[in-house]
N, C-alpha and C positions, 0 to 999 in steps of 0.2 A: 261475525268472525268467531267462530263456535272453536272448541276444545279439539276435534277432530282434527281441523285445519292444525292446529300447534303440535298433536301428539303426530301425524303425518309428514312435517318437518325433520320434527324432532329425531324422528326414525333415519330418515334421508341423511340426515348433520351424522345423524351418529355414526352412521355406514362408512358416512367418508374422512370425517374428521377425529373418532372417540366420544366416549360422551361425557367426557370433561370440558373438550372445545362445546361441544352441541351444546349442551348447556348453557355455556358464556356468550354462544351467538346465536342462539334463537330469537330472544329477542328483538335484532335486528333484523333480523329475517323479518319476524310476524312486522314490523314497522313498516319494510319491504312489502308484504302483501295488502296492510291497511292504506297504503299511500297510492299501488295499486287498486286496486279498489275504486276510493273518491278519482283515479283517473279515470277510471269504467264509466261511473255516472255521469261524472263533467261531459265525456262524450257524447252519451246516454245511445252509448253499443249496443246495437241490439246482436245477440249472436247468430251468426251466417251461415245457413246450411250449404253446402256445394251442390250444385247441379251441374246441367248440361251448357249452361251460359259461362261457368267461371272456367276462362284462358287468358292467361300470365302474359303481357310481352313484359320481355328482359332487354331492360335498356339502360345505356349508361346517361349519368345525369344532362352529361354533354356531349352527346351521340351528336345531335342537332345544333349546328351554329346557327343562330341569327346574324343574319346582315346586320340589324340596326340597335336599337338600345334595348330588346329584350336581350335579358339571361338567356343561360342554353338551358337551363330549366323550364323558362316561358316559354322556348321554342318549341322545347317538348310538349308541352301543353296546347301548342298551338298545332303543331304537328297530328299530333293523336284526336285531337277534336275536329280536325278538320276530315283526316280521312282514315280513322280505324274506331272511330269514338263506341259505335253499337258494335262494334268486335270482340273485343276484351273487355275484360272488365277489372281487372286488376292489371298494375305497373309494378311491375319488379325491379327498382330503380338501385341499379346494383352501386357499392359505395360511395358514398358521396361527401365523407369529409375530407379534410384536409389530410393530405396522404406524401407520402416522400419518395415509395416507390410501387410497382406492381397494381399499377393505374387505380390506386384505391386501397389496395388489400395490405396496405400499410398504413396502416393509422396513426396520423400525428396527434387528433383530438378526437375523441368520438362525438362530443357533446359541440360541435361546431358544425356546419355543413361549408365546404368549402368555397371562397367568394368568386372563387373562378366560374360556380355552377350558379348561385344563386342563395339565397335564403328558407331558411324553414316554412315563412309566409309562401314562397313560390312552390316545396313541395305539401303543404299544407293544401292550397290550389289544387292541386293534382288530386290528392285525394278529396276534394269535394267532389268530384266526378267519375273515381274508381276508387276499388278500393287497392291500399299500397302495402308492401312487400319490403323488407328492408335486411339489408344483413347484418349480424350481427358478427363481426371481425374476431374471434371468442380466444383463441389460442394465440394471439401473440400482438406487438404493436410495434409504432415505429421507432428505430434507434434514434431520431429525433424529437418523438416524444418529450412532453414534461416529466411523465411517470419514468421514463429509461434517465433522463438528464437528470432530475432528484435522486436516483438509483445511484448513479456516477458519483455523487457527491454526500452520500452516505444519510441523505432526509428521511426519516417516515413521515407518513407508512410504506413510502416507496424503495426503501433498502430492502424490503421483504420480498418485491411483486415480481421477482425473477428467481431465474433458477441457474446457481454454480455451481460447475463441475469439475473436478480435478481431470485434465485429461486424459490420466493415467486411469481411469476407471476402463473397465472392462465396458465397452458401449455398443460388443459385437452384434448383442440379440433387438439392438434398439431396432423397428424396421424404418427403412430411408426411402419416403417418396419419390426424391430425386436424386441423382448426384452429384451433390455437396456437401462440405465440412457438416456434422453436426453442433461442432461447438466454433464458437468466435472469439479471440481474443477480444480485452476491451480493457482499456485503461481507467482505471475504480480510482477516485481517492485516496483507496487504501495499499494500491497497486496494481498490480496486472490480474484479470482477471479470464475464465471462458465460462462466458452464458451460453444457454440452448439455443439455438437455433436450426430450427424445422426445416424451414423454407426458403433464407437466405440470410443471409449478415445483416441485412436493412430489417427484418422482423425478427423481432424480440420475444421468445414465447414466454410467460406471461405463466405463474407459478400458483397454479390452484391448491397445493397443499397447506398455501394460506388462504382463510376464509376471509382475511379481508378483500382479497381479487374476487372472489365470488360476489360479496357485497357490491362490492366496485360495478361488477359486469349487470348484476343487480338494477343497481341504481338508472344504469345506462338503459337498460332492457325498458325501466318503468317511462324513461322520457321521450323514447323512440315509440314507445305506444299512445304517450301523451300528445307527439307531435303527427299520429296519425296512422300510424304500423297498424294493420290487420292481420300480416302475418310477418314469422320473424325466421327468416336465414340463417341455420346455426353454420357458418362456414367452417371446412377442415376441423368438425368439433371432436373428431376420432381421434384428435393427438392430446388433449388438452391435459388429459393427467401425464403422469414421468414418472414412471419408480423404477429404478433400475433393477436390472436382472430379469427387466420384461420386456416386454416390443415395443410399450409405451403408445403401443395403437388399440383401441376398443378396448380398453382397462374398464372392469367394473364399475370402477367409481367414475368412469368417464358417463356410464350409463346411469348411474343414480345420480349426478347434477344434473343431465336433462330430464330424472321423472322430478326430481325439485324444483326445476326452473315449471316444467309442466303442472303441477301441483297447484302453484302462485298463479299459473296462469288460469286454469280452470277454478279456483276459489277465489280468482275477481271477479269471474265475471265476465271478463273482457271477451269473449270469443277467440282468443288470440292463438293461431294456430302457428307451433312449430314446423318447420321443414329442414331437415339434416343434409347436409353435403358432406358427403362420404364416396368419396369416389376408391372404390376398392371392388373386390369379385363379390358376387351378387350374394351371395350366402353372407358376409359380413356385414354390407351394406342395410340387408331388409334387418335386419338383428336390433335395429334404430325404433323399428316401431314396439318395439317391446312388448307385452301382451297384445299391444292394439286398443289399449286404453290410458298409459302410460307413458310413452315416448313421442315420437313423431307423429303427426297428424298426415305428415308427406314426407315419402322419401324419394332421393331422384333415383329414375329407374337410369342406372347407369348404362346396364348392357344395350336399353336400344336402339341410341348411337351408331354402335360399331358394326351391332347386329344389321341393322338397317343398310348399313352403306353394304355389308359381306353381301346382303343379298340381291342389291345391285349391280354389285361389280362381278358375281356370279349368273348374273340374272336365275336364282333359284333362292327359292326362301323356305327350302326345308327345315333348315335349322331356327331360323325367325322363330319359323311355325309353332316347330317343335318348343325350345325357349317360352315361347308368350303361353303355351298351354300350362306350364308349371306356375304363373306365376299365381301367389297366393294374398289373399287379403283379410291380414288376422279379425279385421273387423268393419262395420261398419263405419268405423271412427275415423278411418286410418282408407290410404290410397297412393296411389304415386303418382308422383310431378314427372309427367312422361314430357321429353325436350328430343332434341336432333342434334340443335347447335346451340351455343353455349358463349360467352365470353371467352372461356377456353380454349379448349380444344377437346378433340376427338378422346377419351378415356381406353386407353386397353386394358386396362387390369379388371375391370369387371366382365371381359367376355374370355376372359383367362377360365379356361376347362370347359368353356362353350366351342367357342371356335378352334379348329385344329390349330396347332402353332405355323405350319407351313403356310396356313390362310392370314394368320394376322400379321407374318413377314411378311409375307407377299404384298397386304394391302400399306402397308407402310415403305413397303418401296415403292409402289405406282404414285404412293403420294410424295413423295422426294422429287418421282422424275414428273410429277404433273405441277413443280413449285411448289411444296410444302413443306412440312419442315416435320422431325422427329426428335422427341424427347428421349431419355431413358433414364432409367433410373437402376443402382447397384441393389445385384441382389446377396444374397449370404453368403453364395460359394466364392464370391469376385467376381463373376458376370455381371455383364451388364444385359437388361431385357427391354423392349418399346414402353413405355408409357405413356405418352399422349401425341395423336395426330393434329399437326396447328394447319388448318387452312380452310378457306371457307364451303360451310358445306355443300352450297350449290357447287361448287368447281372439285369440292373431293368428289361427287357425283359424277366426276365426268372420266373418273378410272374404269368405267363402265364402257365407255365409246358412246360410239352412237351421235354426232356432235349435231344432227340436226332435232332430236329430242330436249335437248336441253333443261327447255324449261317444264315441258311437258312430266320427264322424269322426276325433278324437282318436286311437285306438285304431289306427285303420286309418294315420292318420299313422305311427305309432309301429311296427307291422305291417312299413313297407316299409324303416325303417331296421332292423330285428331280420334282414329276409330278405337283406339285402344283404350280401357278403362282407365281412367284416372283423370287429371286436369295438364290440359294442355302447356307447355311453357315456349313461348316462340320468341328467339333472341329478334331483337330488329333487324337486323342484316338478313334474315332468312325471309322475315315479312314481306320485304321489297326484291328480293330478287339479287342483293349485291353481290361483288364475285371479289375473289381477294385484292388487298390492298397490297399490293406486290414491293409496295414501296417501306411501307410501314413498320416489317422487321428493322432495318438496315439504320432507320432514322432511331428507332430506340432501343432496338438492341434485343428486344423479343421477340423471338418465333411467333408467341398468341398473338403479336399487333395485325397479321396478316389480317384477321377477322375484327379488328378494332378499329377500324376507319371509321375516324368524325365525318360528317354532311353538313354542308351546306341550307340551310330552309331556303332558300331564293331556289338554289342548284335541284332537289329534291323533290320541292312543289313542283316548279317546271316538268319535272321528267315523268313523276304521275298523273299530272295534268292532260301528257301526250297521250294518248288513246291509242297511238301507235307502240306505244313504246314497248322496249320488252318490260322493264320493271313495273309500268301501268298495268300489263298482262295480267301479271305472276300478283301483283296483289291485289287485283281485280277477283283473281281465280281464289287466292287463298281467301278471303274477305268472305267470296260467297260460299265456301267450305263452313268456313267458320258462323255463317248466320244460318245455315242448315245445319248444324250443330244446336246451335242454341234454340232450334226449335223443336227439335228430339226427344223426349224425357228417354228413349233409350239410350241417348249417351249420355247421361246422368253416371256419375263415379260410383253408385251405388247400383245400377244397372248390372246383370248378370255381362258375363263375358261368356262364348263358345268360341275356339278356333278351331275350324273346320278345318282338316287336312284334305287338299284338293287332286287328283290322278297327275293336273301337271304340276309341276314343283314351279312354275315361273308364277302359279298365283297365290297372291295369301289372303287369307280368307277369317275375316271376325265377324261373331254376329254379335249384337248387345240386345235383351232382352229384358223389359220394365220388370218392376219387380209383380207387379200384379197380372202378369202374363197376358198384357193384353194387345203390347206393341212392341216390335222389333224390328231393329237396323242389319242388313247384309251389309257389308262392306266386302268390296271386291279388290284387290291392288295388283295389276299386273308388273311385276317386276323387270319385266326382259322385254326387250326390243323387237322380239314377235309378236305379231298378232295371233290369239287364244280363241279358236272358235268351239262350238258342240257346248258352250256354258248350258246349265240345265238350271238354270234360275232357282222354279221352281220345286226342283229336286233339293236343292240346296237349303230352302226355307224353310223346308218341310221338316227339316231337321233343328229349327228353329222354335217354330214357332208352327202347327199343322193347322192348314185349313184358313188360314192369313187370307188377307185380297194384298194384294202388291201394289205400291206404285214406284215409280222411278223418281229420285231424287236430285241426281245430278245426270242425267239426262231426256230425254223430251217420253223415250218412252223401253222400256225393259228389252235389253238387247239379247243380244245368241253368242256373240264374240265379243272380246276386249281387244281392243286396238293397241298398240306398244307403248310402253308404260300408262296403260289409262287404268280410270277409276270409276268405280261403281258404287256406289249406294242406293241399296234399295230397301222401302221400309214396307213391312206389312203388321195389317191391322186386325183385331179378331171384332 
């Protein structure tokens, strides 16, 4: 723990806090990174470079019921060992303590995992056989919390770890991801009071302009690596600072606590890579990875979502096209967490000045009248604009038509996020094929629940077991996507990207190229329900990779036409 490490801190503290606080709390910090540290070796982490094998599924702890006396953690474990184990290699095991609302993202304890899922031995388990992913809940917690109920009652350190506002404050320029109150009443001790609130009245946001919440968040970060975390979820970390007279979104010093948090991380040792959720337009978003040495290791590419479905429900993927050619990778270091579907929902703000706005109405009403639901959120003038589509994305797919493609289209969905550079993130629900939980809003009150149906393990195993089935299909189909993936060094996150602009607009076209130019993947994705014939393969390669021998990868042998919604990959070799 050399001098560097303290004077690189020390820089960080002072940016955010003075450096009179810097001063007074450094030395917790450096405790912070030595405590980190002996966690590295007690591991004895070795650091993990990404390749063409590492794909995320996103699942929640208790996606999977057991029938009998496992946990739904153990089921998950039994679930993914049994039929996706050589697929992924990493669990995304989205919140799993004890939570009051927003299925998790309200945190009652962080330092518990809740007993409804299981024990930390059960996700311990999990990662002896992947590696695991964990979020970190950073900007706010639950109003049932200890730390909010000590707050009530006027204890430190926790009369400090929130933030009060007069609500006569001028609060116009704050920006509002959704619409609701920013501030909440709450009855303090001392009297009536109104805290921040981002998100909802149940989450608490959580007042970083004291450095003991940093500590706090600190402390938490080093035991979720202890208990197994290889990588760490900074969720909604774009709010986390507040200074009035600002938007209180992507505050500077919102960005020097993740190069301090990344600092601690990279001088243990641990390999421990950041991942930002920033769901905003794409230019704010990428602003997370910071030089590319600094910030996120992963950021979620938010627009290819929306991008994806416009260009099915189009069947033209000019604009995909167009989009995926800009996108940029400040470094080796640094990549994006490419998903489709999400615990969430559908993102519009990040294809905000991509897509025309007559396109993004549009597609937010086919999903209204195909059962799905729409968010919105206020914007500065008193409008109101779309902000998230909730429903699942096999069935947002079917705004498209076409009802005897189904799953075929699906597939091909799923196809151009695998080919594109970065690490795969594939929510459970898309893995199997499930289609919305139609019931699931109504019983809890959320739009997102539509895509949050628990399974059964009895009910589940059954239906992939059938050979017939459609869900046996679809992750029959994905499974084999994804183990020709993992055999590619051209789809390595470090592999070159080309997208080919194609004469018809219904195909999109990536090729990924080794870094030592000596092997390359075509990927072909038919978007539209015609069939594409006069493909020139060849011609196409050539712009690859010259003088290649070809062979076919997902089919028996290199074809001349694409059938509707079908997929090509083909790999050539020098």
């Amino acid at each position: 723990m050399g001098k560097t490490h303290e004077s690189a801190l020390y820089d960080d503290l002072r940016f955010i806090y003075g450096s009179q606080t810097a001063k007074q709390f450094l030395p917790d910090f450096m405790k912070r990174l030595t405590a980190l540290q002996q966690i590295a070796a007690e591991r004895k982490i070795i650091p993990h470079e990404l390749d063409q094998r590492d794909a995320i599924l996103i699942t929640y702890g208790d996606i999977i019921r057991p029938d009998d006396e496992k946990t739904p953690l153990q089921g998950l474990f039994h679930f993914i060992h049994q039929f996706i184990k050589d697929s992924v290699n990493t669990i995304h095991i989205l919140p799993f303590c004890p939570y009051s609302s927003d299925d998790g993202f309200s945190v009652i304890d962080y330092r518990e995992v809740d007993k409804a899922l299981g024990t930390w031995e059960d996700i311990r388990k999990l990662g002896s056989e992947h590696r695991l992913m964990f979020d970190l809940v950073a900007n706010h917690v639950s109003r049932k919390s200890n730390w909010f109920n000590d707050y009530l009652k006027g204890r430190p350190p926790y009369d400090a770890f929130f933030i009060e506002v007069d609500p006569k404050e001028d609060l116009s320029s704050v920006f509002r991801p959704r619409a609701l109150p920013l501030l909440t009443e709450i009855e303090h001790s001392l009297g009536e009071r109104h805290v921040w609130t981002t998100f909802s009245d149940d989450q608490i946001d959580l007042n970083y302009s004291n450095p003991a919440v940093l500590l706090e968040i600190m402390d938490i970060l080093n035991e979720y690596i202890g208990n197994g975390a290889d990588l760490i979820r900074l969720d909604a970390i774009a709010f986390i600072w507040k200074e009035l007279g600002t938007s209180c979104i992507h505050h500077p010093k919102t960005h020097r606590i993740i190069k301090l948090i990344r600092k601690m991380l990279d001088a243990s040792g641990s390999g421990v890579r950041l991942i930002t959720e920033t769901n905003v337009p794409h230019e704010e978003n990428i602003s997370y990875f910071g030089n590319g040495l600094d910030e996120a290791a992963m950021v979620y590419n938010f627009p290819l979502p929306p991008l994806t479905l416009h260009a099915f429900m189009k069947g033209d993927a000019t604009i995909l096209s167009q989009w995926a050619r800009t996108l940029e990778f400040p470094s080796d270091e640094t990549t994006y967490f490419n998903f489709l579907a999400s615990h969430d929902g559908v993102g519009l703000m990040p294809a905000s000045g991509i897509l025309p706005g007559d396109d993004i109405t549009l597609m937010a009403r086919l999903i209204i009248e195909n059962g799905g639901y729409v968010s919105y959120k206020n914007n500065s003038d008193g409008s109101k604009s779309p902000y998230e589509m909730n429903m699942n994305y096999f069935d947002a797919l079917s705004i498209a038509g076409e009802t005897p493609y189904e799953s075929r289209r699906f597939i091909a969905s799923q196809s151009i996020m695998l080919a594109l550079r970065g690490v795969p993130g594939i929510y459970f629900h898309s893995l199997i094929g499930s289609r919305n939980w139609k019931e699931g809003p109504s019983m809890t009150g959320m739009p997102r629940s539509i895509n949050r149906e628990k399974l059964s393990l009895d009910s589940i195993t059954t239906e992939l077991t059938d050979y017939q089935s459609e869900q046996h299909q679809i992750l029959s189909r994905y499974c084999n996507l994804l183990r020709i993936r993992n055999e590619q060094r051209a789809f390595s996150p470090h592999a070159q990207q080309v997208i080919l602009i194609s004469p018809d607009p219904s195909l999109f076209i990536v090729g990924r190229i080794t870094g030592d130019c000596q092997e390359a993947i075509l990927s072909i994705t038919n978007v539209s329900g015609k069939t594409i014939g006069s493909i020139q393969i060849g011609v196409l390669f050539e712009r690859l990779l010259a003088g290649a021998t070809l062979e076919a990868l997902t089919c028996e042998e290199i074809p001349s036409e694409i059938e509707p919604y079908g997929v090509i990959w083909i790999k050539g070799t020098i």
